[in-house]
C-alpha positions in Angstrom: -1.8 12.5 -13.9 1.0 14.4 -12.6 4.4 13.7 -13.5 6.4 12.3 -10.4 8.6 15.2 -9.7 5.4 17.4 -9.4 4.1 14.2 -7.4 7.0 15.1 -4.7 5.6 18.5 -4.1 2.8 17.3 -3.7 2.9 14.4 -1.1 5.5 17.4 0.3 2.2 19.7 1.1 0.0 16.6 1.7 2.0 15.6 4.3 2.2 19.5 5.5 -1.8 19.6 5.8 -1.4 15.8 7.6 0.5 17.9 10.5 -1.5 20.5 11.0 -4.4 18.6 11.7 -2.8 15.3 12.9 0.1 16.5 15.0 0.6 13.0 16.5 1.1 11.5 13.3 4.3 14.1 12.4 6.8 11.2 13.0 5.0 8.0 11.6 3.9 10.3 8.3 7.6 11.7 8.1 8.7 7.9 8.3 6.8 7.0 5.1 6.9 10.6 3.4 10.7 9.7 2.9 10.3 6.3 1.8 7.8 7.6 -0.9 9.9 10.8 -2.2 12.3 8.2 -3.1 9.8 6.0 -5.1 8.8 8.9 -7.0 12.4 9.4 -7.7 12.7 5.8 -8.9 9.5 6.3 -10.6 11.0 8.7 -12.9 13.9 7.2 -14.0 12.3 3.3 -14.5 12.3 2.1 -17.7 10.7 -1.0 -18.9 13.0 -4.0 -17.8 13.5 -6.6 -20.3 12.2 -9.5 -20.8 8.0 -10.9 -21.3 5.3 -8.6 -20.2 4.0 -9.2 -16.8 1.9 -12.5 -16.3 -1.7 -12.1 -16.8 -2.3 -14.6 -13.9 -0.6 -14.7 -11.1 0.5 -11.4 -11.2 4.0 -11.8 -11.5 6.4 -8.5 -12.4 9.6 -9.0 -14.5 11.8 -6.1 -12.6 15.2 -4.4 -13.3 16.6 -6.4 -10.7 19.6 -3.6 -10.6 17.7 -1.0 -10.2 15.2 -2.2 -7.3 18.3 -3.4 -5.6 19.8 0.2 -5.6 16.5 1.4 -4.2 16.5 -1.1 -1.8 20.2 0.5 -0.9 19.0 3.7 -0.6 15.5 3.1 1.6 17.8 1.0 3.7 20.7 4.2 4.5 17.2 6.3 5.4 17.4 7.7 9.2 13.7 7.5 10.6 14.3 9.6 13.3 12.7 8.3 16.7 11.8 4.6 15.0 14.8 2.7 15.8 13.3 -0.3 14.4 13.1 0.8 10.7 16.4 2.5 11.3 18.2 -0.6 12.2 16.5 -3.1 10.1 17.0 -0.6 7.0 20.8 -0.6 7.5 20.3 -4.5 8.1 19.0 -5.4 5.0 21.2 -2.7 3.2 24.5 -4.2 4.5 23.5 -8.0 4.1 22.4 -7.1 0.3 25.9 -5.1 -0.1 27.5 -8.1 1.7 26.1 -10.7 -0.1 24.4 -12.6 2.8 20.8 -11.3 1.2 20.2 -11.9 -2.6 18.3 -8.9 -3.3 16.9 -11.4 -6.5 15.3 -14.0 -3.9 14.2 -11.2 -1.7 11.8 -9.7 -3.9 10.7 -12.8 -5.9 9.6 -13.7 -2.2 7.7 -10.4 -1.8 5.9 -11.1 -5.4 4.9 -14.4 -4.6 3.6 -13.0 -1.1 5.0 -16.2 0.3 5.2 -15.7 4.0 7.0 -19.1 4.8 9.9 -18.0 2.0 10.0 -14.8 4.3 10.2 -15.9 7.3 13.1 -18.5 6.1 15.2 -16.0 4.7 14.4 -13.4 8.0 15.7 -15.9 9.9 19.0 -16.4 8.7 19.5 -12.8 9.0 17.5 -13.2 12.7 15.0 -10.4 11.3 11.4 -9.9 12.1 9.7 -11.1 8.8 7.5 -8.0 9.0 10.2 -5.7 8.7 12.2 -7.8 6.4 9.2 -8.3 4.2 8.5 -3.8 4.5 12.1 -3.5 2.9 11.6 -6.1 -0.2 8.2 -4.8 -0.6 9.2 -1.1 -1.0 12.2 -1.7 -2.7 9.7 -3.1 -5.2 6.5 -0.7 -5.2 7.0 1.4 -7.9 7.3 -1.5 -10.0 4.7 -3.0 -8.9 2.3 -0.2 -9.5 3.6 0.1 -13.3 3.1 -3.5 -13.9 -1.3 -2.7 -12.2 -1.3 -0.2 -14.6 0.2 -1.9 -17.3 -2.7 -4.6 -16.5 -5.4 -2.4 -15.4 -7.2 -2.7 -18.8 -6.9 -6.3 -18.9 -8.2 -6.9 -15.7 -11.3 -5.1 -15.8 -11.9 -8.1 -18.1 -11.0 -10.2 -15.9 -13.3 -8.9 -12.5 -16.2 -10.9 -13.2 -16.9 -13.8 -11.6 -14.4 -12.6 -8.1 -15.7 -10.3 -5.3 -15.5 -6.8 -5.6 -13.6 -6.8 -2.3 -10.8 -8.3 -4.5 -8.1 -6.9 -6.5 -8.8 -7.5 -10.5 -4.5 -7.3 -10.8 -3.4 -8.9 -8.4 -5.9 -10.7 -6.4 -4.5 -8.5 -3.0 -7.4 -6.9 -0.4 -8.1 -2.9 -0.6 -6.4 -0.9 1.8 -8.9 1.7 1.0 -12.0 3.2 -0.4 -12.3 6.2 -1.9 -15.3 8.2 -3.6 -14.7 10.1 -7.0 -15.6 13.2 -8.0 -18.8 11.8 -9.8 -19.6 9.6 -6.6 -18.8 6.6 -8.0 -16.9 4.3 -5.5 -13.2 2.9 -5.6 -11.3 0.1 -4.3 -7.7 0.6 -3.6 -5.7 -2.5 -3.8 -3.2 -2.4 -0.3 -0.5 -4.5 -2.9 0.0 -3.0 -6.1 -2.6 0.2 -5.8 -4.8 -0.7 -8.6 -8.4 0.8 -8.3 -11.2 -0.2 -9.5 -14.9 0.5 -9.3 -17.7 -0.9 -6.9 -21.3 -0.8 -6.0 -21.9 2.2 -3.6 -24.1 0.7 -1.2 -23.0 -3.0 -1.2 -20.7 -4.8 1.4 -17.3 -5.1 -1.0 -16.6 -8.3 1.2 -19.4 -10.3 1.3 -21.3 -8.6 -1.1 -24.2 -8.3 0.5 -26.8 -5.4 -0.7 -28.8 -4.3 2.4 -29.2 -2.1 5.2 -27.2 -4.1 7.1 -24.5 -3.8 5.1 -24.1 0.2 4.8 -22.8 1.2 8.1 -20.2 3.8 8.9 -18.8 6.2 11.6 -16.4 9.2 11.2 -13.9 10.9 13.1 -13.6 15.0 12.8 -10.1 15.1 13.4 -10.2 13.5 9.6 -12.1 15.6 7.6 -13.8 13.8 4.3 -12.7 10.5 5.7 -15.3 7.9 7.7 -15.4 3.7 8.4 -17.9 2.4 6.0 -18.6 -1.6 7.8 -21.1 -4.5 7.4 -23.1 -5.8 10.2 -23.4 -9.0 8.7 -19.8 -10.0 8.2 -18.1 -6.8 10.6 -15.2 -6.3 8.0 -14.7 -2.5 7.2 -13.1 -0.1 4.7 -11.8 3.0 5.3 -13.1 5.6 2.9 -12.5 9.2 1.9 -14.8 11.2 0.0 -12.4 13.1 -2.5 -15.0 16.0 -2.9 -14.1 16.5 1.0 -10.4 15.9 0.9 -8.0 19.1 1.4 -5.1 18.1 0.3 -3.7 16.5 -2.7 -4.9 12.3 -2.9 -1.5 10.4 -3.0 -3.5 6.7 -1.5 -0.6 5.4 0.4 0.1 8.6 2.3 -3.5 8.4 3.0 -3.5 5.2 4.2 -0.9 6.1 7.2 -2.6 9.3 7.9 -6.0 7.2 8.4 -4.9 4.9 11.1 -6.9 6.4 13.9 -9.6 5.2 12.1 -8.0 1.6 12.2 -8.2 1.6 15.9 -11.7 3.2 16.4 -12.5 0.2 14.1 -10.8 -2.2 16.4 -12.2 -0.9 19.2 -15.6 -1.4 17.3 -14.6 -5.2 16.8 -14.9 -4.7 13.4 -12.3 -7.0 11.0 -9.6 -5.4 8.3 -10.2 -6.1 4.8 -7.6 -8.4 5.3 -5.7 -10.4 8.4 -2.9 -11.5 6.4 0.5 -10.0 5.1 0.6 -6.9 3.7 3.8 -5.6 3.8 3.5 -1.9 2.8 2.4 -1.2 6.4 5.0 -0.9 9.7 3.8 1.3 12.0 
């Protein structure tokens, strides 16, 4: 795997290639591309926090509280040009976490627990939308998070059995995306912690059905290597790139704002997300 400063240059000419063939994505894309520069930055520099392993169930992270709260800092001073809503909710949460009127600690326990009523509580006493307050925690967090899936990822292939496919093994999350491998083999990215892990081709991930009805897709060409895989019988889709198609370099929560057009073709389609609740990586 690429070590996170060559990870950089990489989302760097990712995003480049995004542009080109997505020019009305530029300012959403260079929204996230700075939040995720500086969680590769992170990325490199976290160590191990002290303290017991991460829970087997439950999925609960220990954290270097310290350091998560100096990322949070530094998202939070980020200037998203022409999104005044990150903008100003970023300084928001930076200044009430310098100030004191945020606990950083309670902010991201709330996040790990993916307790939306503890959200919306502390949103409120900053009179915060609980999306955007729950986008800063989460992201503050996210490169932890992904340490603690892959510090699991063994364990929890162990532990798959017995849920749905269309479920995180880590965490318990929904996918945010599909992708198929190099050997055609078909993956599951979790939209929480970004685990992976590996279904049936043909079968409905959701409600595991194994049929004709439940192989359906449609593509865009504006997104090469990309398509809507959906089941007739439930209607819940997954978007999914074909990595033997993709152009660019495969960093999954880049691709995951570039592929929003499909998002919408699929609502047009009355088709259903993986999942309708929280999932606080995403503020478009």
């Amino acid at each position: 795997m690429p070590r996170p400063s060559q990870n950089i240059e990489n989302i760097k000419q990712a995003a480049q290639d995004i542009y080109g063939r997505l020019p009305a994505l530029r300012q959403i894309v260079d929204s996230y591309l700075q939040v995720f520069i500086l969680q590769e930055m992170f990325a490199a520099d976290q160590k191990a926090p002290a303290g017991p392993p991460p829970e087997r169930d439950g999925f609960r992270p220990d954290y270097d509280l310290q350091a998560c709260r100096n990322l949070l800092l530094e998202l939070g001073r980020l200037d998203f040009d022409g999104n005044q809503a990150l903008t100003q909710s970023g300084a928001k949460v930076a200044a009430s976490v310098t100030s004191g009127r945020l606990s950083a600690r309670e902010l991201f326990d709330t996040v790990i627990a993916r307790d939306p009523a503890g959200l919306e509580k502390l949103a409120a006493g900053l009179d915060m939308d609980p999306a955007l307050l729950g986008f800063w925690g989460y992201h503050g967090l996210r490169p932890t998070l992904v340490q603690a899936a892959a510090d699991l990822a063994d364990q929890a292939d162990g532990r798959q059995a017995g849920q749905p496919s269309g479920t995180c093994p880590v965490c318990g999350a929904a996918p945010a995306l599909a992708a198929l491998e190099q050997d055609g083999s078909r993956r599951l990215y979790c939209s929480f912690c970004w685990s992976h892990w590996r279904i049936k081709r043909l079968a409905c991930p959701f409600c595991e059905k194994d049929s004709g009805n439940a192989h359906h897709y449609f593509y865009d060409e504006s997104l090469p290597g990309w398509r809507v895989d959906f089941c007739q019988g439930c209607r819940r889709y997954i978007k999914t790139v074909d990595l033997r198609k993709l152009p660019r370099f495969f960093y999954p929560p880049l691709e995951n704002i570039a592929s929003l057009p499909l998002d919408l073709k699929a609502e047009q389609e009355n088709l259903h997300p993986a999942s309708t609740g929280w999932m606080p990586g995403m503020f478009a």
